[in-house]
DOPABA-177752 format. One record per residue (C-alpha): chain; x, y, z; residue in three letters. Coordinates in nm, 4 decimals. Each point is the difference from the previous one (the first is absolute). Layout:
N
<kette=A	x=X	y=Y	z=Z	rest=ala>
...
This chain:
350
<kette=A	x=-11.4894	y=-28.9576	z=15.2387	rest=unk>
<kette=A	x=-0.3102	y=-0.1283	z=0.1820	rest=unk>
<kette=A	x=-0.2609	y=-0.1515	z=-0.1457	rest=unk>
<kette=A	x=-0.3506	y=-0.0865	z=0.0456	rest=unk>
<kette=A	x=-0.0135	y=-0.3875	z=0.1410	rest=unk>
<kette=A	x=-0.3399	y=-0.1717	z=-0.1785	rest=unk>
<kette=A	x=-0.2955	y=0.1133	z=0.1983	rest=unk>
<kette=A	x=0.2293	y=0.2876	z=0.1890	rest=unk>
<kette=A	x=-0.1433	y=0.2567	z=-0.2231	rest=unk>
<kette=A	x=-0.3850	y=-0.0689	z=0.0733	rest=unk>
<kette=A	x=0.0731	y=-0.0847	z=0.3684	rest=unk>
<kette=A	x=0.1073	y=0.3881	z=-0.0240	rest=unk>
<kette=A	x=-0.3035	y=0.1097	z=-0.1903	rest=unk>
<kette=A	x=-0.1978	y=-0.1623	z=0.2349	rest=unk>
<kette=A	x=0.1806	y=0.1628	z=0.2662	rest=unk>
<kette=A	x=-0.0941	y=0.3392	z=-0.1248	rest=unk>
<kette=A	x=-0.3445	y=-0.0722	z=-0.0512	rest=unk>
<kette=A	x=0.0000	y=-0.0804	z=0.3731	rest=unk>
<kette=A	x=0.1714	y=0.3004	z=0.1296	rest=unk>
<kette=A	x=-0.2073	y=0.2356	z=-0.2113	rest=unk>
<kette=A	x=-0.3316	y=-0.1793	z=0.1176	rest=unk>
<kette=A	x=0.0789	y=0.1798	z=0.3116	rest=unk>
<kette=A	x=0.0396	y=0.3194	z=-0.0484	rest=unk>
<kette=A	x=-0.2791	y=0.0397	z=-0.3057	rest=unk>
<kette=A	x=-0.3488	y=0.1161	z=0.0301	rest=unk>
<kette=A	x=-0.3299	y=-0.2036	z=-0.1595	rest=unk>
<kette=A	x=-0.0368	y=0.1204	z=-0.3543	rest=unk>
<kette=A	x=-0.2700	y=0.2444	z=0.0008	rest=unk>
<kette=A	x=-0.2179	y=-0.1741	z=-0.2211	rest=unk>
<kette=A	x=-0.0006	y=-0.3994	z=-0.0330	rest=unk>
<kette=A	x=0.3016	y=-0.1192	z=-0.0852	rest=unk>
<kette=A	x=0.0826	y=-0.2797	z=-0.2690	rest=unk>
<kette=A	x=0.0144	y=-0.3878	z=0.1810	rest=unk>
<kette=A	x=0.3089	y=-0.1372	z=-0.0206	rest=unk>
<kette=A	x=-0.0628	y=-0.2219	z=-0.2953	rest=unk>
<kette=A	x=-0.1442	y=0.2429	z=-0.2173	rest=unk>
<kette=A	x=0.3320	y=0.2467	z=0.1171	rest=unk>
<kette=A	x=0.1952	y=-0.3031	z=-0.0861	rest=unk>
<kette=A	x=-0.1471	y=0.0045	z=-0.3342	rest=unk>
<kette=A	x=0.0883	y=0.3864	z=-0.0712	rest=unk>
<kette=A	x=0.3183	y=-0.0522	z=0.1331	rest=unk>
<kette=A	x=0.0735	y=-0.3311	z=-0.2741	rest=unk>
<kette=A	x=-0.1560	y=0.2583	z=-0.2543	rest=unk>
<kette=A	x=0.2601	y=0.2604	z=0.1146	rest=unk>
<kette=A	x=0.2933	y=-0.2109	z=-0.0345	rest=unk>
<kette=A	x=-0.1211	y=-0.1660	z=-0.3367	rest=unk>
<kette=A	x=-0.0041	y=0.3904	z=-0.1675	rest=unk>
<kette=A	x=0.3813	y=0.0599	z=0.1565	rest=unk>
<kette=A	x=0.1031	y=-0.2833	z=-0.1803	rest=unk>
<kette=A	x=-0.1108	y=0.0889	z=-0.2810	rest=unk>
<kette=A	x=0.0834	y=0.3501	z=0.0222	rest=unk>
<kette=A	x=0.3857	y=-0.0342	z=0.1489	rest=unk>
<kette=A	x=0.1190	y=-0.0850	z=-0.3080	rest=unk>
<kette=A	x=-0.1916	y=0.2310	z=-0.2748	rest=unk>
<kette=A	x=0.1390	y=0.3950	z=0.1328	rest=unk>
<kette=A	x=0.1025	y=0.1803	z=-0.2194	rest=unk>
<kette=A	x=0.2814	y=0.2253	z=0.0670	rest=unk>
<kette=A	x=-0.0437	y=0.3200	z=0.0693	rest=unk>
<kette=A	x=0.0108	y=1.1301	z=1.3431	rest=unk>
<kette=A	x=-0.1413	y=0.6461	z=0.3116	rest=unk>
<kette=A	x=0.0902	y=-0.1055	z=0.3103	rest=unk>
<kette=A	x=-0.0902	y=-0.3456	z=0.1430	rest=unk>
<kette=A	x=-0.1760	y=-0.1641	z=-0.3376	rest=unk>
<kette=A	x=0.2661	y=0.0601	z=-0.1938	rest=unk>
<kette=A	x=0.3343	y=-0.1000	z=0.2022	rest=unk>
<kette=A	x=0.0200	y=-0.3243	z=-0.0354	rest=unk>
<kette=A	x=0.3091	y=-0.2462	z=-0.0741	rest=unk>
<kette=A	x=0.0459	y=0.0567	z=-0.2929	rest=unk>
<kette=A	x=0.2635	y=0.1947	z=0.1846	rest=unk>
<kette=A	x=0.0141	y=0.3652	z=-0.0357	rest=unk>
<kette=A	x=0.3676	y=0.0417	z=0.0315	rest=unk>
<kette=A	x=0.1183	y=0.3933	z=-0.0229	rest=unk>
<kette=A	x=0.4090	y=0.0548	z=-0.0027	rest=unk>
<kette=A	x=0.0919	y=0.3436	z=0.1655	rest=unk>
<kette=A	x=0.3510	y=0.1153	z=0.0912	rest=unk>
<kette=A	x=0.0487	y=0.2479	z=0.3157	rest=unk>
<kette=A	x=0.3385	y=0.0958	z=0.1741	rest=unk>
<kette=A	x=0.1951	y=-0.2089	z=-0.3436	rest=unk>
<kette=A	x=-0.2123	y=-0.3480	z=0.1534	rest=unk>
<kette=A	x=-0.1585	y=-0.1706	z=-0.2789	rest=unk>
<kette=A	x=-0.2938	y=-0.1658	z=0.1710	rest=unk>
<kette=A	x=-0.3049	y=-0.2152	z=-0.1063	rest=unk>
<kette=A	x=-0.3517	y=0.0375	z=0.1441	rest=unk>
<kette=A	x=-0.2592	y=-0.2749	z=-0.0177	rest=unk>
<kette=A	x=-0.3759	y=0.0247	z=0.0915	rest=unk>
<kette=A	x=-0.1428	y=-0.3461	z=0.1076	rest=unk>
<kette=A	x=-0.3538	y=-0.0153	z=-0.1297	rest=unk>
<kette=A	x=-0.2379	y=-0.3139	z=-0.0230	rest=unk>
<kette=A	x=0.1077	y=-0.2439	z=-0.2444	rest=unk>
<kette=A	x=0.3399	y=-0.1892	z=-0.0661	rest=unk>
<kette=A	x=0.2100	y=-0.2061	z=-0.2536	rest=unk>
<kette=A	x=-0.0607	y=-0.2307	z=-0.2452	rest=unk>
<kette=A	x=0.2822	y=-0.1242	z=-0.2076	rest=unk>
<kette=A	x=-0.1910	y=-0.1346	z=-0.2013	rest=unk>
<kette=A	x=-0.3563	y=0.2226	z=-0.0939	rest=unk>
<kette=A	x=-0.0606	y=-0.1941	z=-0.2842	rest=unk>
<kette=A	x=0.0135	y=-0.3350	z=0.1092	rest=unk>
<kette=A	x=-0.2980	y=-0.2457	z=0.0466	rest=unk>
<kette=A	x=-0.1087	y=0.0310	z=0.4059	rest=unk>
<kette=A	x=0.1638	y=-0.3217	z=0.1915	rest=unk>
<kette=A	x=-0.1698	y=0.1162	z=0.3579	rest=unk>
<kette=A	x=-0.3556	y=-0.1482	z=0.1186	rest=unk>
<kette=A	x=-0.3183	y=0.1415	z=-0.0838	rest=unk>
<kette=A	x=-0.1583	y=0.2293	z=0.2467	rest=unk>
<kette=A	x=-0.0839	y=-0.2089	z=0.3170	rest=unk>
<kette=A	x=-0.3456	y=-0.0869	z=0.0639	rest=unk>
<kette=A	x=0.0017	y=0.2107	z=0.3292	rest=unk>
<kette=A	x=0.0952	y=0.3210	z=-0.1949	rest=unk>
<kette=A	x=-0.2795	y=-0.0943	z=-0.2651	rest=unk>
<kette=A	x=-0.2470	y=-0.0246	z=0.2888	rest=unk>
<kette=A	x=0.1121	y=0.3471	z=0.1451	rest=unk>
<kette=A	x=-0.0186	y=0.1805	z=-0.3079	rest=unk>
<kette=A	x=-0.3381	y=-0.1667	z=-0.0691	rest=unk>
<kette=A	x=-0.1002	y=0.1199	z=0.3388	rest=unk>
<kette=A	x=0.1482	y=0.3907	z=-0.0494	rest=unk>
<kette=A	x=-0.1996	y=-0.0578	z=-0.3429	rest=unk>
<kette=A	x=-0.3199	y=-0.0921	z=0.1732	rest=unk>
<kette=A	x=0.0433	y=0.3112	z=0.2672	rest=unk>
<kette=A	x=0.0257	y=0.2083	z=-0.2611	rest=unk>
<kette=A	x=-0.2725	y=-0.1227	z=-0.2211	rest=unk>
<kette=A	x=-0.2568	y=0.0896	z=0.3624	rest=unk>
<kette=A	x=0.1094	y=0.3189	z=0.0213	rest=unk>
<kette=A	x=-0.2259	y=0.3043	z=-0.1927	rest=unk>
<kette=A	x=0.0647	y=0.1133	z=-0.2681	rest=unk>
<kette=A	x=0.2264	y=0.3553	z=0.0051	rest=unk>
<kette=A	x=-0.1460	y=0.3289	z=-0.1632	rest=unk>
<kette=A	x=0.2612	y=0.1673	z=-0.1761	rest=unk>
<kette=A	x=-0.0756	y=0.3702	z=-0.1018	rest=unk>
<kette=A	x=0.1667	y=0.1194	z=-0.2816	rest=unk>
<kette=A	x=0.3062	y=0.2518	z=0.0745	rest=unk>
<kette=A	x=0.0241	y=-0.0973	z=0.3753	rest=unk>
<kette=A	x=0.3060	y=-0.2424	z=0.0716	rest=unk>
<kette=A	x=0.0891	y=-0.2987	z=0.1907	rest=unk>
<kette=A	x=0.1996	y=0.0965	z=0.3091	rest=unk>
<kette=A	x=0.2407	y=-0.2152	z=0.1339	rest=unk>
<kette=A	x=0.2617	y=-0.0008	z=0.3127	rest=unk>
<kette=A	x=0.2569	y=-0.2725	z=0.0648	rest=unk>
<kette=A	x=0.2907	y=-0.0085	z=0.2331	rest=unk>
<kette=A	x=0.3172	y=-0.1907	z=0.0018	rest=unk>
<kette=A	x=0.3617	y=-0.0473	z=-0.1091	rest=unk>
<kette=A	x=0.2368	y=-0.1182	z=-0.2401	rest=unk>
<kette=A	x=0.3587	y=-0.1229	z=0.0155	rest=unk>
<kette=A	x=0.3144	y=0.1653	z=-0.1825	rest=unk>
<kette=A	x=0.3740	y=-0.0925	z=0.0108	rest=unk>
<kette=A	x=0.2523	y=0.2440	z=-0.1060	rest=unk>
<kette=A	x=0.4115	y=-0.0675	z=-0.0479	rest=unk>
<kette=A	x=0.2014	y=0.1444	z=0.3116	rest=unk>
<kette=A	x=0.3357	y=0.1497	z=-0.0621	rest=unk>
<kette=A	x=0.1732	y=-0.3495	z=0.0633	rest=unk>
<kette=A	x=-0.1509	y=-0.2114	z=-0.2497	rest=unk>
<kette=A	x=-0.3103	y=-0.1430	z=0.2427	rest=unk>
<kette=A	x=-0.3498	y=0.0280	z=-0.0223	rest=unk>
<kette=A	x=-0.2098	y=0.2248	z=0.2406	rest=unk>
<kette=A	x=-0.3382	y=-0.0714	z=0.0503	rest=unk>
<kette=A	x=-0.2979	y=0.2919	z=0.0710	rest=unk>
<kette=A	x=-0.3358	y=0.0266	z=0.0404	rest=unk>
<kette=A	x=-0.2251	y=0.2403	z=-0.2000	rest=unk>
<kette=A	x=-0.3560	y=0.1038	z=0.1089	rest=unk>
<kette=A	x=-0.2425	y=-0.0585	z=-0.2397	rest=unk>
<kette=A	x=-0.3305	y=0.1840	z=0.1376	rest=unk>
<kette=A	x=-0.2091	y=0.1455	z=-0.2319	rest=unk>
<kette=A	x=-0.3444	y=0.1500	z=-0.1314	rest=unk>
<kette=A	x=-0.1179	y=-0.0178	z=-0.3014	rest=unk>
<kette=A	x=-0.2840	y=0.1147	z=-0.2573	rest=unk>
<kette=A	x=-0.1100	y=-0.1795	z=-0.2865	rest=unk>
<kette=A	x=-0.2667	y=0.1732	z=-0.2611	rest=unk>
<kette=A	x=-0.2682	y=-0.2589	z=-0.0035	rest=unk>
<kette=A	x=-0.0480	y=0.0662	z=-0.4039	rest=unk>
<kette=A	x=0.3499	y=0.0800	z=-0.0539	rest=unk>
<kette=A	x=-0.0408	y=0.3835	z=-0.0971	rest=unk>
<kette=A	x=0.2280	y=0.0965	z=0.2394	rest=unk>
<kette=A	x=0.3934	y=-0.1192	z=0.0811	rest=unk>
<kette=A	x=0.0457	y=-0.1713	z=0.3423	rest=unk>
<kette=A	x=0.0930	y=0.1795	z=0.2774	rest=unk>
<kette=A	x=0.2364	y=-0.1406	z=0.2753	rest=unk>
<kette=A	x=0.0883	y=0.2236	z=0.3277	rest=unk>
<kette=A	x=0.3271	y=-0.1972	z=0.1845	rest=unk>
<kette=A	x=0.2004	y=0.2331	z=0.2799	rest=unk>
<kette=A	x=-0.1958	y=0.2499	z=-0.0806	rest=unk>
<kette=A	x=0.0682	y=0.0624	z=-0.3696	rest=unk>
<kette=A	x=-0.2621	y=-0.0477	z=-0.3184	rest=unk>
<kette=A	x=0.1007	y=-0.1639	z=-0.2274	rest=unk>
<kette=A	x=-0.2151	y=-0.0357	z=-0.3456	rest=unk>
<kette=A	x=0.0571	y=-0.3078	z=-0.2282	rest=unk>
<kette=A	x=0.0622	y=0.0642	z=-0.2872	rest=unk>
<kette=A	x=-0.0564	y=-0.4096	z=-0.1792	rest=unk>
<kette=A	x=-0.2937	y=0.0728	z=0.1263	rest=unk>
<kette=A	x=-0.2965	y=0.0470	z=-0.2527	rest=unk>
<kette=A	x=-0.4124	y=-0.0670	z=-0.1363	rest=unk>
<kette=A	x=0.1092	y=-0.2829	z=-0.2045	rest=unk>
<kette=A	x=0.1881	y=-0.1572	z=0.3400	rest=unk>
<kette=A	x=0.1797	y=-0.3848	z=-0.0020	rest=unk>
<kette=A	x=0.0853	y=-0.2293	z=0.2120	rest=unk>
<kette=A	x=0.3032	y=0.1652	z=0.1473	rest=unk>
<kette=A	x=-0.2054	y=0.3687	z=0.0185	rest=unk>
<kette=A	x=-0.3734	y=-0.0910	z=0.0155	rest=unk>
<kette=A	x=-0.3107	y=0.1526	z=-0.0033	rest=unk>
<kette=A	x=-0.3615	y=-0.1194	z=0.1546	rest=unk>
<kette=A	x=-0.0987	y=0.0066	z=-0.4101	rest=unk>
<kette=A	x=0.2950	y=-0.2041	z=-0.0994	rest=unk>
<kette=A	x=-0.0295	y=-0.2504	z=0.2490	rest=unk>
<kette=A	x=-0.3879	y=-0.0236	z=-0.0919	rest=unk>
<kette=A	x=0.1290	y=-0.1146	z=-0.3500	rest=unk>
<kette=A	x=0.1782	y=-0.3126	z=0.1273	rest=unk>
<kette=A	x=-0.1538	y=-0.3611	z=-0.0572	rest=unk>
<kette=A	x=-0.2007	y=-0.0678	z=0.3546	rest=unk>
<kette=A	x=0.0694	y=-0.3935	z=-0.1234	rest=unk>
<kette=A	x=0.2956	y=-0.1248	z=0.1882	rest=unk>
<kette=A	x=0.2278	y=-0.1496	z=-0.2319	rest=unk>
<kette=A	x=-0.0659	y=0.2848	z=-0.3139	rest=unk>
<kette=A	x=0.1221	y=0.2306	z=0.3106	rest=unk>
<kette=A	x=0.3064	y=-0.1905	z=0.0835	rest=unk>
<kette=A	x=0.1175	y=-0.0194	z=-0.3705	rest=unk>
<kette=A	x=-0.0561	y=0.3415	z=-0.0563	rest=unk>
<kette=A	x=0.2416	y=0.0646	z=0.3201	rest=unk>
<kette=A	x=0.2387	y=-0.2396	z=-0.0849	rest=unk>
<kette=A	x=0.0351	y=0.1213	z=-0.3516	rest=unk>
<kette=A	x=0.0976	y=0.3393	z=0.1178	rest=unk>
<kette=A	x=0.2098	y=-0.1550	z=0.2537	rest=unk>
<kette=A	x=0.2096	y=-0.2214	z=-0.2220	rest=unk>
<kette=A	x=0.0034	y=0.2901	z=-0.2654	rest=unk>
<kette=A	x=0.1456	y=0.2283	z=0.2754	rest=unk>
<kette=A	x=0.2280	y=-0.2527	z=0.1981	rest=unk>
<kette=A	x=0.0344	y=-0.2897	z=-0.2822	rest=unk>
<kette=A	x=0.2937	y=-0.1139	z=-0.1900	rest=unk>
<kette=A	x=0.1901	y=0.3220	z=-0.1472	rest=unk>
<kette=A	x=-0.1418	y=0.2645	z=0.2925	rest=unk>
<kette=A	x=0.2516	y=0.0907	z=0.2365	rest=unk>
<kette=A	x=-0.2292	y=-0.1555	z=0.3070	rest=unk>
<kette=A	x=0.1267	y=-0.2710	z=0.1825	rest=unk>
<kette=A	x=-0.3896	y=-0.0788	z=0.1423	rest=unk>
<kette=A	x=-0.1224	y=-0.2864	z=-0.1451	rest=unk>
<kette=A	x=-0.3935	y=0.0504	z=-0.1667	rest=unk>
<kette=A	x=-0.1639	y=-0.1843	z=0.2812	rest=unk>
<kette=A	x=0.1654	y=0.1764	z=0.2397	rest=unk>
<kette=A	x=-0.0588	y=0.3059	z=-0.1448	rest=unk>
<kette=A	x=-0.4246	y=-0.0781	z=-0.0445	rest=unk>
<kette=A	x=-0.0105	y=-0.0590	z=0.3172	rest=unk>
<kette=A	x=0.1637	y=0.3157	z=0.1123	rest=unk>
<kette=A	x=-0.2374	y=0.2102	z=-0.2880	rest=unk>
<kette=A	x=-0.2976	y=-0.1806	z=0.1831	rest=unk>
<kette=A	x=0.0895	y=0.1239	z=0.3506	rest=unk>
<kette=A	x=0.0292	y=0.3306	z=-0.1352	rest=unk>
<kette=A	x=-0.2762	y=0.0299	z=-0.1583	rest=unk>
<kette=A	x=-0.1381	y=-0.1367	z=0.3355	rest=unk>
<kette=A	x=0.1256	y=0.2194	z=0.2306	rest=unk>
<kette=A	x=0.0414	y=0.3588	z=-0.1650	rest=unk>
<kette=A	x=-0.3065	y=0.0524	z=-0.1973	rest=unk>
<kette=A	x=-0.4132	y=-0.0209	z=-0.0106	rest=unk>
<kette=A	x=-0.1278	y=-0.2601	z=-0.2699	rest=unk>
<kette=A	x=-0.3333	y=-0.1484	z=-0.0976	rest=unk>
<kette=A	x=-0.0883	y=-0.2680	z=0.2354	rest=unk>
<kette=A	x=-0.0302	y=-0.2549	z=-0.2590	rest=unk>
<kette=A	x=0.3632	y=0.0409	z=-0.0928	rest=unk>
<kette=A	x=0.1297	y=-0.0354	z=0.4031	rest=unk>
<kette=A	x=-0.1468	y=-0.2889	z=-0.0836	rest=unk>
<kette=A	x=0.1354	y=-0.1001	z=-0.2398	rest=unk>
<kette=A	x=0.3704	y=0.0944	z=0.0975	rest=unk>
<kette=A	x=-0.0192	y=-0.2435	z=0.2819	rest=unk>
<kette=A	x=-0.1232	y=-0.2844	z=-0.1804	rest=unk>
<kette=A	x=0.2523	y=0.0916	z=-0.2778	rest=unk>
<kette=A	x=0.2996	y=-0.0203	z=0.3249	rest=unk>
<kette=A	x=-0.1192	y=-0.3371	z=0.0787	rest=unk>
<kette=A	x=0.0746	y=-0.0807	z=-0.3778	rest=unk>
<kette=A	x=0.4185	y=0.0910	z=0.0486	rest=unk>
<kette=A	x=0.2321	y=-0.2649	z=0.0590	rest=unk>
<kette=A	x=0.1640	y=0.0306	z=0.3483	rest=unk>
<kette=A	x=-0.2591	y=0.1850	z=0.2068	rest=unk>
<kette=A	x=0.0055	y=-0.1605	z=0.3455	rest=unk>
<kette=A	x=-0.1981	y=0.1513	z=0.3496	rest=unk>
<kette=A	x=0.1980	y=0.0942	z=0.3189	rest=unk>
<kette=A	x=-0.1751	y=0.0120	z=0.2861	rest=unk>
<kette=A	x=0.0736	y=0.2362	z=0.2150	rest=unk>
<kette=A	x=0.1722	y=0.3687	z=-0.1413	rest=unk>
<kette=A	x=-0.0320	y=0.3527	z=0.1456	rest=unk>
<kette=A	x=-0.0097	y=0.2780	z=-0.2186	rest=unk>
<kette=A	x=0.1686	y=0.3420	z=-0.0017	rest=unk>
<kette=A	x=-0.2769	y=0.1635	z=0.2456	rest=unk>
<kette=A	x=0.0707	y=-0.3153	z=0.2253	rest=unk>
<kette=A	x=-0.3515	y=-0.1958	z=-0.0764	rest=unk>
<kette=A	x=0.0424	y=-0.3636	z=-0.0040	rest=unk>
<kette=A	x=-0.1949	y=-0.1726	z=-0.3149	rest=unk>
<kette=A	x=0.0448	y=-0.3265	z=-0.2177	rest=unk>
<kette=A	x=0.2113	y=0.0537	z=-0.2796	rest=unk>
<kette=A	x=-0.0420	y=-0.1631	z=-0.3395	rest=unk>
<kette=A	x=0.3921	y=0.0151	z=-0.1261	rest=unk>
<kette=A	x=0.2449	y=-0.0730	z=-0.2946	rest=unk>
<kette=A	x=0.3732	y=-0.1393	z=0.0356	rest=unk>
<kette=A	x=0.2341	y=0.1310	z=-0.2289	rest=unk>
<kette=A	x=0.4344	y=0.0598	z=-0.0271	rest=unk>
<kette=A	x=-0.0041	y=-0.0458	z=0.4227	rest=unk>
<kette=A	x=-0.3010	y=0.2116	z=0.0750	rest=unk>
<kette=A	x=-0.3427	y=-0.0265	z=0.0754	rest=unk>
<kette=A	x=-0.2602	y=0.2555	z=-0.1158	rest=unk>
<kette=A	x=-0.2863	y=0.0117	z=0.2247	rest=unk>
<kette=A	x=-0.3867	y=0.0953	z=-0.0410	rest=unk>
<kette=A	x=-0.1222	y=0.0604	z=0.3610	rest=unk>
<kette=A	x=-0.3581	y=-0.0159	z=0.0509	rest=unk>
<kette=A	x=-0.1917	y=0.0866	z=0.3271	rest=unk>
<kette=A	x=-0.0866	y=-0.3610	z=0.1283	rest=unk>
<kette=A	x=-0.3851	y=0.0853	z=0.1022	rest=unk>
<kette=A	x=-0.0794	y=0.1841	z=-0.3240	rest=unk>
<kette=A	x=0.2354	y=-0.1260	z=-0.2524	rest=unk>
<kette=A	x=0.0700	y=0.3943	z=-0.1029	rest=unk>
<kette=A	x=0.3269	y=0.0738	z=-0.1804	rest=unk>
<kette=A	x=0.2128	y=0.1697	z=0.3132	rest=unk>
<kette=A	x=0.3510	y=0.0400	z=-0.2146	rest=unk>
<kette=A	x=0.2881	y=-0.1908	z=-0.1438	rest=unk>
<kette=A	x=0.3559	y=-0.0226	z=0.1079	rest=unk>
<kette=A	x=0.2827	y=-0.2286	z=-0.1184	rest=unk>
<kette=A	x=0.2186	y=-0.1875	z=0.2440	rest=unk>
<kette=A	x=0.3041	y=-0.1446	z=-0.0872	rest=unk>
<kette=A	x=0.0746	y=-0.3754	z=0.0313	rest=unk>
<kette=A	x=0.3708	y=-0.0281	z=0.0675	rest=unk>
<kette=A	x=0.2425	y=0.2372	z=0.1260	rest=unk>
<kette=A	x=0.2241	y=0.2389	z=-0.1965	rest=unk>
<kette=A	x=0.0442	y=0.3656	z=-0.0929	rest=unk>
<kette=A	x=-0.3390	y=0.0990	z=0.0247	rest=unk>
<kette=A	x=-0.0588	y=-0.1425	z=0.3211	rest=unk>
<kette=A	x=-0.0290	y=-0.3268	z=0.2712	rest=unk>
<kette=A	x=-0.2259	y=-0.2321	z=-0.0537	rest=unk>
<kette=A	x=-0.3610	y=0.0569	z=0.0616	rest=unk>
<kette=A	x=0.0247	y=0.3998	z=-0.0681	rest=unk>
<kette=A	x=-0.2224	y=0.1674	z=-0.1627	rest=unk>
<kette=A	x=0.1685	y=0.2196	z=-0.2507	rest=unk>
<kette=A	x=-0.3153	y=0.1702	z=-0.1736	rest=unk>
<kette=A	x=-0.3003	y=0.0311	z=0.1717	rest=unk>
<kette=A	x=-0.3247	y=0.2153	z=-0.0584	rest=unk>
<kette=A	x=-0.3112	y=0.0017	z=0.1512	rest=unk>
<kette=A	x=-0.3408	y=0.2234	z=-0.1363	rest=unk>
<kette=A	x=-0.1318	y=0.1393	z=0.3457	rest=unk>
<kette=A	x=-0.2590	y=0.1988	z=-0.1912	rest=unk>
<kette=A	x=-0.1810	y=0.0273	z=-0.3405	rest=unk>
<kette=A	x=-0.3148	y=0.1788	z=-0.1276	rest=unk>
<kette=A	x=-0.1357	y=0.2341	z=-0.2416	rest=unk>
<kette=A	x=0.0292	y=0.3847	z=0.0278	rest=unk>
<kette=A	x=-0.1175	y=0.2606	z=-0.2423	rest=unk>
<kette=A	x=0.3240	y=0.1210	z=-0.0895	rest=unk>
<kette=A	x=0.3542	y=-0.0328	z=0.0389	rest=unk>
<kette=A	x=0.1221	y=0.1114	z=0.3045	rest=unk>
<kette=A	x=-0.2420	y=-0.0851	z=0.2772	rest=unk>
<kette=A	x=-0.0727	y=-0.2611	z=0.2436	rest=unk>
<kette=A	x=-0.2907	y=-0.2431	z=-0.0210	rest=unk>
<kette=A	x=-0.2259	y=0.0544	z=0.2893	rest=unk>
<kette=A	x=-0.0989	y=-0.3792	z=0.0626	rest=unk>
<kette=A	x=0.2834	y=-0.2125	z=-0.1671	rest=unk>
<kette=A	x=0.0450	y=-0.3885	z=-0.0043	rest=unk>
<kette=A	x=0.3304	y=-0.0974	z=0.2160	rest=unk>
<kette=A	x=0.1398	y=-0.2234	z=-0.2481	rest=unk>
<kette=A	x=-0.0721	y=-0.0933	z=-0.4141	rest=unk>
């Protein structure tokens, strides 16, 4: 097993800080000086100290296949044959246990303080009640299926889709993929984090680290010790957070606060250069987890949310090294007055 030599690991860091420098734009507002960033950073590190120890125990289409593997056993022509649906996410063996990787790296706190500070200059959204939050993405996932001789065959399933949200949550979701509505039925006023609404995401804390406890708490509860999830809880926040990122409209102040809550999760690195589903190139802020990486990728001029995709780390059934086995990417996103239509001026990206 390799190991970290003394001074390897912040050569790296470094490293990273360097190769983002280039492809990031100025924050647009003034950004913290390096000592005072220092400073948050120490203060950041201090509270996941504290915090690693003390936690208590306790995903429709795209935002829901994640794995936690959705495995379905069919049998056709007297073959008994097992189908599983790679979604972001991975393996933990042990969900419970206190975090051994690094904090997030300072370059991924700087990014997500930059997406943060993009999003706190943009205006304010008017939401009108009963119109919905329209949303298109395009992409793929991965499944393998057992062949008649024992081996693994590997496919690729398209994942584009549209999809309405009720802004207040009065009405169910509706998702159009190939052609076909589908209605959700989870879907309701009171909403959560795996289903919500614009009214149940205005309930969250807007402060940081209530927001990431409140996440993590459902996430341990739901892929803890004694669930049936092999995703560990940070894993699994940080999934929840690009979710909630990607596939719905929330109050500005919480955007906010979701990215500043990311740069609070153990693990969260940057990568550089990634290309998204629609094939625009961005600067991804990224987690490594059970031999895959699962990748934010924001447009490099703007610091907009273009998509996510996991790609895997080391070859095996799922794929070669370096392929991306999920990937999405939100080409448009707006409000309509009801379910069904097309925004006439939508954003191209979250």
């Amino acid at each position: 097993m390799n190991r970290e030599q003394p001074g390897q690991a912040e050569q790296t860091e470094w490293d990273e800080i360097r190769s983002a420098a280039e492809v990031l734009p100025p924050a647009p507002c003034a950004e913290l000086d390096p000592e005072r960033m220092q400073e948050r950073r120490h203060h950041l590190l201090n509270e996941l100290d504290a915090l690693g120890g003390q936690r208590s125990s306790r995903g429709a289409r795209w935002t829901v296949r994640r794995r936690a593997v959705a495995l379905a056993a069919f049998t056709a022509a007297g073959v008994t044959a097992s189908v599983l649906v790679f979604g972001p996410g991975g393996a933990d063996p042990r969900p419970d246990a206190r975090p051994t990787v690094r904090p997030a790296s300072v370059a991924a706190v700087r990014l997500l303080e930059k997406a943060a500070l993009a999003e706190h200059a943009k205006p304010a959204p008017l939401y009108a009640k009963g119109s919905y939050f329209y949303t298109r993405t395009v992409g793929h996932s991965t499944a393998l299926s057992e062949n008649e001789d024992g081996g693994m065959d590997r496919s690729r399933t398209d994942e584009d889709m549209e999809q309405w949200t009720s802004v207040d949550g009065s009405e169910p979701t509706l998702q159009r993929a190939d052609g076909e509505d589908t209605l959700i039925p989870e879907a309701s006023r009171k909403g959560s984090l795996n289903a919500p609404t614009y009214e149940f995401l205005a309930g969250l804390p807007t402060d940081p680290g209530a927001l990431l406890d409140q996440i993590h708490e459902d996430a341990v509860a739901n892929h803890g010790p004694g669930s049936d999830s092999t995703t560990g809880p940070d894993q699994q926040a940080f999934v929840t957070i690009g979710d909630l990122l990607r596939a719905t409209a929330a109050p500005p102040g919480l955007t906010i606060a979701l990215y500043r809550a990311a740069a609070r999760i153990p693990g969260v690195i940057t990568v550089p250069h990634a290309v998204d589903a629609a094939g625009r190139s961005g600067v991804a802020v990224a987690r490594v987890h059970d031999g895959e990486r699962t990748e934010w990728i924001f447009e490099k001029s703007t610091l907009r949310l273009l998509g996510e995709r996991t790609v895997l780390l080391e070859d095996g059934s799922w794929g070669e090294a370096g392929d991306a086995v999920t990937s999405v990417a939100v080409v448009e996103r707006g409000l309509v007055r009801r379910a069904g239509l097309v925004c006439e001026e939508c954003d191209s990206g979250a």
